[in-house]
C-alpha positions in Angstrom: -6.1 12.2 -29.9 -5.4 13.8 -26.6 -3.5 12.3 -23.7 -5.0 10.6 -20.5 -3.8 10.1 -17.0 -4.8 8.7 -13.2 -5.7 11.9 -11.5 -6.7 9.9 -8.3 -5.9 6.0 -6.9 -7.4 4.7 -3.5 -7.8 0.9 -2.4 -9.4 -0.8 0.3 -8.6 -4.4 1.9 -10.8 -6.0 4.2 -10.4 -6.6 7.7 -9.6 -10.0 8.3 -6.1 -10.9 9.0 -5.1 -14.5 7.7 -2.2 -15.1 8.9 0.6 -18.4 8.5 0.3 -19.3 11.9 -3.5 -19.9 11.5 -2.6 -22.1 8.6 -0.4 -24.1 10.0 -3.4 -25.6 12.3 -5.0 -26.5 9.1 -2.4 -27.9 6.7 1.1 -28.4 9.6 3.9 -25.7 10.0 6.4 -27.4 7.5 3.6 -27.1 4.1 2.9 -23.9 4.8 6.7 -22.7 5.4 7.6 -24.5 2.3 5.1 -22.2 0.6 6.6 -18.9 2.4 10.2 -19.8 1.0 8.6 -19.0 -2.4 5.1 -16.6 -1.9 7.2 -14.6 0.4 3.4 -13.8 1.9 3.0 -13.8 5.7 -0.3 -12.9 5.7 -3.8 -12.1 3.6 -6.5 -10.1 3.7 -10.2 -12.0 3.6 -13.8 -10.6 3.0 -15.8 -12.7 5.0 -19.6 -13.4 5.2 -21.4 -11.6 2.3 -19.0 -8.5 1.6 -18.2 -9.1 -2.1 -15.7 -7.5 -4.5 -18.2 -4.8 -5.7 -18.0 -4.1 -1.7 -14.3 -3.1 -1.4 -14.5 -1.6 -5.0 -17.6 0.7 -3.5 -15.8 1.7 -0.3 -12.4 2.6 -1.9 -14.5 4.9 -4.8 -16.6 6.4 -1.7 -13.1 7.5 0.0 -11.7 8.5 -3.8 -14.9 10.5 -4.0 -15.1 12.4 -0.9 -11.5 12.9 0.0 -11.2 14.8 -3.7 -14.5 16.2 -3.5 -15.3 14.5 -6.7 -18.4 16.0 -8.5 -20.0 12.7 -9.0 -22.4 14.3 -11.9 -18.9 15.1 -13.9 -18.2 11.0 -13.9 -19.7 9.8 -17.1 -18.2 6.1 -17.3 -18.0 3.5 -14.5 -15.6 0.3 -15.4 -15.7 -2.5 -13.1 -13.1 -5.2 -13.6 -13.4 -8.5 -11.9 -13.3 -11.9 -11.9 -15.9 -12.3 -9.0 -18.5 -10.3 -9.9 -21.7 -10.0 -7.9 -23.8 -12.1 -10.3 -23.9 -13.2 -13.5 -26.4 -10.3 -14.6 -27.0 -8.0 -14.2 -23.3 -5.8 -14.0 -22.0 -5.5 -11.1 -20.9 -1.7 -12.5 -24.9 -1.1 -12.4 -25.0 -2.0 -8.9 -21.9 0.1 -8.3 -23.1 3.0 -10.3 -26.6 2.7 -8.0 -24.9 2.7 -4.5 -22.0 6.0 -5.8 -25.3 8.1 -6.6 -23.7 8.7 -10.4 -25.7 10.3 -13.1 -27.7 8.4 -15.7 -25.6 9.8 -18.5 -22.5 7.6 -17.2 -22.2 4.6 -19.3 -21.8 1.6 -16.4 -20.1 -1.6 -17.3 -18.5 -4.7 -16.2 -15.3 -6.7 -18.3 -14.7 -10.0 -16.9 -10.8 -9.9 -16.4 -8.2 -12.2 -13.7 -5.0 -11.1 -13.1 -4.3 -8.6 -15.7 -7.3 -7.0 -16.0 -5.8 -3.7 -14.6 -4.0 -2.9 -18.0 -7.1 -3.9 -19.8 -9.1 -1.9 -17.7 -7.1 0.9 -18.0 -6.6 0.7 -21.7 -10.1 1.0 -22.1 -10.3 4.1 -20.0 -7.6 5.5 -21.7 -9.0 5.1 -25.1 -12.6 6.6 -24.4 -10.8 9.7 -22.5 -8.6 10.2 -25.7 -10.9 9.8 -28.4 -13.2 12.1 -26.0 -15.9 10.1 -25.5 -15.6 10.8 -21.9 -14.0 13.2 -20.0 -14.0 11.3 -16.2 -13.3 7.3 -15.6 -14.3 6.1 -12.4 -12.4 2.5 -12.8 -13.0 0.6 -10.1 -11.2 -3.0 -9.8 -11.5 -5.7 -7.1 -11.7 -9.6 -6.4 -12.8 -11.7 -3.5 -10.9 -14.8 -4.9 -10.6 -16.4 -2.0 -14.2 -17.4 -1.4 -13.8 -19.4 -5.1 -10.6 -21.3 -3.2 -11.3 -24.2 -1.7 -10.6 -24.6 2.4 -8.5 -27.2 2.1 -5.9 -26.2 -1.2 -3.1 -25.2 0.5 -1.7 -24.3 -2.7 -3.7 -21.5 -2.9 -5.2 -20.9 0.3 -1.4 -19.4 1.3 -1.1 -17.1 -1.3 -4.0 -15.5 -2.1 -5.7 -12.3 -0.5 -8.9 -9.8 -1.3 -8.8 -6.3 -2.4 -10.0 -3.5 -3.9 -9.0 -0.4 -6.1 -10.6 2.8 -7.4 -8.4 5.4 -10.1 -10.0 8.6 -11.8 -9.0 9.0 -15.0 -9.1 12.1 -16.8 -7.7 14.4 -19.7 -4.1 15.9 -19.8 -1.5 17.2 -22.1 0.0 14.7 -24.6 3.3 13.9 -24.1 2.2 13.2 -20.2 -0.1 10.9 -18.2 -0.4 7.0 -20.0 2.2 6.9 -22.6 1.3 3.4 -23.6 -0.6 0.1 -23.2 0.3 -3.3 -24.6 -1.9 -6.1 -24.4 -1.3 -9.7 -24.9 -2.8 -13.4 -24.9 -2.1 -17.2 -25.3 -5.6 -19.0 -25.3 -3.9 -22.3 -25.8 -3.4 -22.1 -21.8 -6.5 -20.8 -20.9 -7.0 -24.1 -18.8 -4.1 -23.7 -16.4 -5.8 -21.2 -14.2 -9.4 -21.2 -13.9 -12.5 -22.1 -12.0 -14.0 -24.7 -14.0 -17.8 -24.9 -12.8 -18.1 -20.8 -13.1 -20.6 -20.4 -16.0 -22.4 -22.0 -18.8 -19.7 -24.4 -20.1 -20.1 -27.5 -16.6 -22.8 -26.2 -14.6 -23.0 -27.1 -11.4 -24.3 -30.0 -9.5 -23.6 -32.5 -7.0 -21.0 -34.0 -9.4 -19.2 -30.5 -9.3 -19.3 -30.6 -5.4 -16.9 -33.7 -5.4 -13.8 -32.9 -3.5 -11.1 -34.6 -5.3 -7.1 -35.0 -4.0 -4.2 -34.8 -6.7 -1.3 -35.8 -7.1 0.1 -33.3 -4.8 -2.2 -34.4 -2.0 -4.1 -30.5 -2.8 -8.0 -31.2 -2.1 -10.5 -29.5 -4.4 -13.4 -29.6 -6.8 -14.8 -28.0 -9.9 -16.3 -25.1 -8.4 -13.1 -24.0 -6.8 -9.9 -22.4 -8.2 -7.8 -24.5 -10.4 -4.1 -23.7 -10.6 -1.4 -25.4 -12.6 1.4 -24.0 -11.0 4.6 -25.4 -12.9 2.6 -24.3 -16.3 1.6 -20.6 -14.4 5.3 -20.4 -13.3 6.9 -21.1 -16.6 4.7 -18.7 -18.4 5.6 -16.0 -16.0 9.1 -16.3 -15.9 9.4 -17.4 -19.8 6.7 -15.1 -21.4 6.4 -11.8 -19.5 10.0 -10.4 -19.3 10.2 -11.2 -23.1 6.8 -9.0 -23.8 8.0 -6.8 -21.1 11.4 -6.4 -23.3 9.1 -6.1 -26.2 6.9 -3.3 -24.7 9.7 -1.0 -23.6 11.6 -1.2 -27.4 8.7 -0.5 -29.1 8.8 2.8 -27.1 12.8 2.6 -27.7 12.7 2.5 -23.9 15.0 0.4 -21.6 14.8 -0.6 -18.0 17.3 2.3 -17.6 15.2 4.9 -18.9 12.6 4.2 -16.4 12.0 5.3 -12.3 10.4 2.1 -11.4 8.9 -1.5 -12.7 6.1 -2.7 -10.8 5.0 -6.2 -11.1 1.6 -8.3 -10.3 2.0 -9.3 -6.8 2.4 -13.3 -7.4 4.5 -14.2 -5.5 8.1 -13.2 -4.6 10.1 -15.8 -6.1 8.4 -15.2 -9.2 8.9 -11.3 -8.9 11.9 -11.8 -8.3 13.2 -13.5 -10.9 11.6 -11.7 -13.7 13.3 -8.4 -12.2 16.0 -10.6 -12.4 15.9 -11.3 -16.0 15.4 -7.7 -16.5 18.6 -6.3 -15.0 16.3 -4.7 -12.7 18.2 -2.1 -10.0 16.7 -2.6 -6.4 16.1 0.4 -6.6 13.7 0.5 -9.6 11.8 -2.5 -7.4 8.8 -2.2 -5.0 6.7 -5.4 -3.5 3.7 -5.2 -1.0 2.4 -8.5 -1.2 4.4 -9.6 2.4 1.0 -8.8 4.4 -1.6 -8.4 1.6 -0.6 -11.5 -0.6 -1.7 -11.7 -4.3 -5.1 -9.8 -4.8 -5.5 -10.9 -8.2 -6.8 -8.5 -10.3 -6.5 -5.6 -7.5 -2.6 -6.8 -7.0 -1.3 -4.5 -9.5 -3.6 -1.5 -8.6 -3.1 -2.0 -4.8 1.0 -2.2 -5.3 0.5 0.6 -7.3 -1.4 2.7 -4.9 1.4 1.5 -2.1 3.8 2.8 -4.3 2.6 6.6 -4.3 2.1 6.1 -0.8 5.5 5.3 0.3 7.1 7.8 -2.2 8.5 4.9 -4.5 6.9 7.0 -7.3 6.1 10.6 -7.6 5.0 13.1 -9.5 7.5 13.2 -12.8 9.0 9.9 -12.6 8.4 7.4 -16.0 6.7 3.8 -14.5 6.1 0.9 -16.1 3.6 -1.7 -14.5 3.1 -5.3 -16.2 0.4 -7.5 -15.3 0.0 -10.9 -16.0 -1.6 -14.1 -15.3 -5.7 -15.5 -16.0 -6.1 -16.1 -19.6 -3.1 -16.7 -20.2 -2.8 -12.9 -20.5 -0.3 -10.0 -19.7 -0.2 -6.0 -20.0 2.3 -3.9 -19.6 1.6 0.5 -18.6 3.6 2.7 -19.6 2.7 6.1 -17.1 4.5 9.3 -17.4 3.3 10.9 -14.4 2.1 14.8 -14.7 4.3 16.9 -12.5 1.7 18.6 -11.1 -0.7 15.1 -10.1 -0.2 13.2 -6.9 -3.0 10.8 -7.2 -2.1 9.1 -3.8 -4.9 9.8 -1.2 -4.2 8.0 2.2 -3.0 4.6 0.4 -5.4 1.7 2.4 -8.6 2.1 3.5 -9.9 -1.1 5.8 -13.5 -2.2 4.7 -16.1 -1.1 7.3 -19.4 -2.8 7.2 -22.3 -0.5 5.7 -25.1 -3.1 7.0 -27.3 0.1 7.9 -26.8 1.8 4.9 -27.3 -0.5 2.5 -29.2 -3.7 4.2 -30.1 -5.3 0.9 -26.5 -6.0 0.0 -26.5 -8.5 3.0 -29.6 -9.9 3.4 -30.7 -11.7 0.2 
């Protein structure tokens, strides 16, 4: 079994600034300040109109591609992770693998993945590169959430952003590159954070239009985002620096061995605390989620792309990333990073509209 690492990371974020003073014409100054006490997010990203997740996935790839002078024909497997994929079928990966002119010996395909979906992503990558299946990843990861959130939940209209990531992954020396990858899940709470009219299970219909108002006076309806937050937060806080703690001894690691934890980009309250319960060092801590806020399954990817970018990790360093969240699931990455790779291109890349060069994308 040989060793794998990310040679390459770019991501993309659209161009639309949301920011809490456009919010507070919608929902009052006082709710949405509320919400900033504990997000921490002054602002979001949005993909608006037609630009989908496969969108910001395709333009970060393109800029991975080009500013490496990537031999496309050398890429022999395309993963797309999403929760927001462009249909239901077929992949959004075959779309992807279409529009990045790869070769047609590149296995292309999709796994259907919230807000850990970067360590399960990546785990998959890692174990096809190893076993030598394949010798380049192109692992692309994005989500346009916020088209699935209703206009009028402030609960989650305030926190949550789009993005996209791309990474290479390729061979290197074992001993080096992704040391390990531990995956977890508790089903029994799969119902505290999902989109109920999504699939198969409650199609939709005029019933599933219904805007209904809880308890909390948050408006939605079944074909919107669901969140439990009390259940979400007490999972975070509770669960994940226990599997965290768990991860790191099984690799007779502690937080004092390692250069730098990076968390899924929830919310800072909730970041906080778990680097809290950690013993965490501030300066083993790095957030972006101020003027992004929480990308869902891009969060991790995009923080860790910020990270390279402003020198919070570099080439050498031991970083652990844990992701957590949809599911209910977690993952924690374990990355000792080659000296020789800096897989950092230009960290964001704002989404530019490719109407003319690809028209079908838009017009359907």
């Amino acid at each position: 079994m040989r060793g794998s690492t990310i040679t390459a990371i770019q991501h993309c974020l659209p161009k639309k600034v949301l920011k809490n003073s456009d919010l507070y014409k919608v929902f009052g100054k006082e709710p949405i300040d509320n919400i900033y006490k504990i997000s921490g997010i002054k602002e979001r990203r949005i993909a608006e109109g037609k630009i989908c997740a496969s969108d910001l996935a395709h333009q970060a790839a393109k800029h991975l591609i080009d500013e490496k002078a990537i031999d496309v024909n050398k890429i022999d497997t395309l993963i797309f992770v999403s929760e927001t994929p462009d249909y239901q079928a077929p992949p959004t990966a075959c779309i992807l693998h279409n529009e990045l002119g790869l070769p047609q010996n590149c296995g292309s395909f999709d796994i259907n993945h919230g807000c850990s979906g970067f360590p399960y992503g990546l785990k998959v990558a890692h174990s096809m590169i190893a076993s030598g299946e394949s010798e380049m990843v192109l692992l692309l990861i994005a989500d346009t959430l916020t088209k699935f959130i209703h206009p009028n939940d402030r609960s989650l209209i305030a926190l949550h952003g789009d993005g996209g990531a791309a990474l290479l992954i390729e061979p290197c020396e074992n001993g080096s590159g992704i040391i390990n990858i531990s995956l977890g899940t508790d089903g029994s709470n799969y119902q505290h954070l999902m989109i109920p009219s999504s699939g198969s299970r409650i199609p939709k219909s005029e019933n599933t239009k219904q805007d209904y108002t809880d308890e909390f006076g948050v408006t939605r309806n079944q074909e919107s985002m669901y969140m439990n937050g009390p259940a979400v937060f007490s999972f975070s806080l509770n669960k994940v620096p226990q599997k965290i703690k768990e991860a790191l001894s099984e690799q007779n690691l502690d937080i004092e061995d390692i250069d730098i934890l990076l968390l899924h980009q929830a919310n800072l309250m909730m970041i906080n605390r778990i680097y809290d319960k950690l013993n965490t060092p501030v300066s083993k801590r790095f957030t972006n989620l101020e003027l992004i806020g929480n990308c869902a399954v891009a969060a991790s990817p995009i923080v860790l792309s910020d990270a390279w970018k402003y020198k919070k990790v570099k080439p050498g360093d031991l970083a652990v990333i844990a992701s957590f969240g949809m599911g209910l699931s977690w993952g924690t990455i374990t990355i000792k990073w080659p000296n020789n790779i800096d897989p950092t291109i230009y960290g964001n890349v704002d989404f530019e509209q490719e109407i003319i060069k690809c028209p079908e994308r838009y017009n359907n």
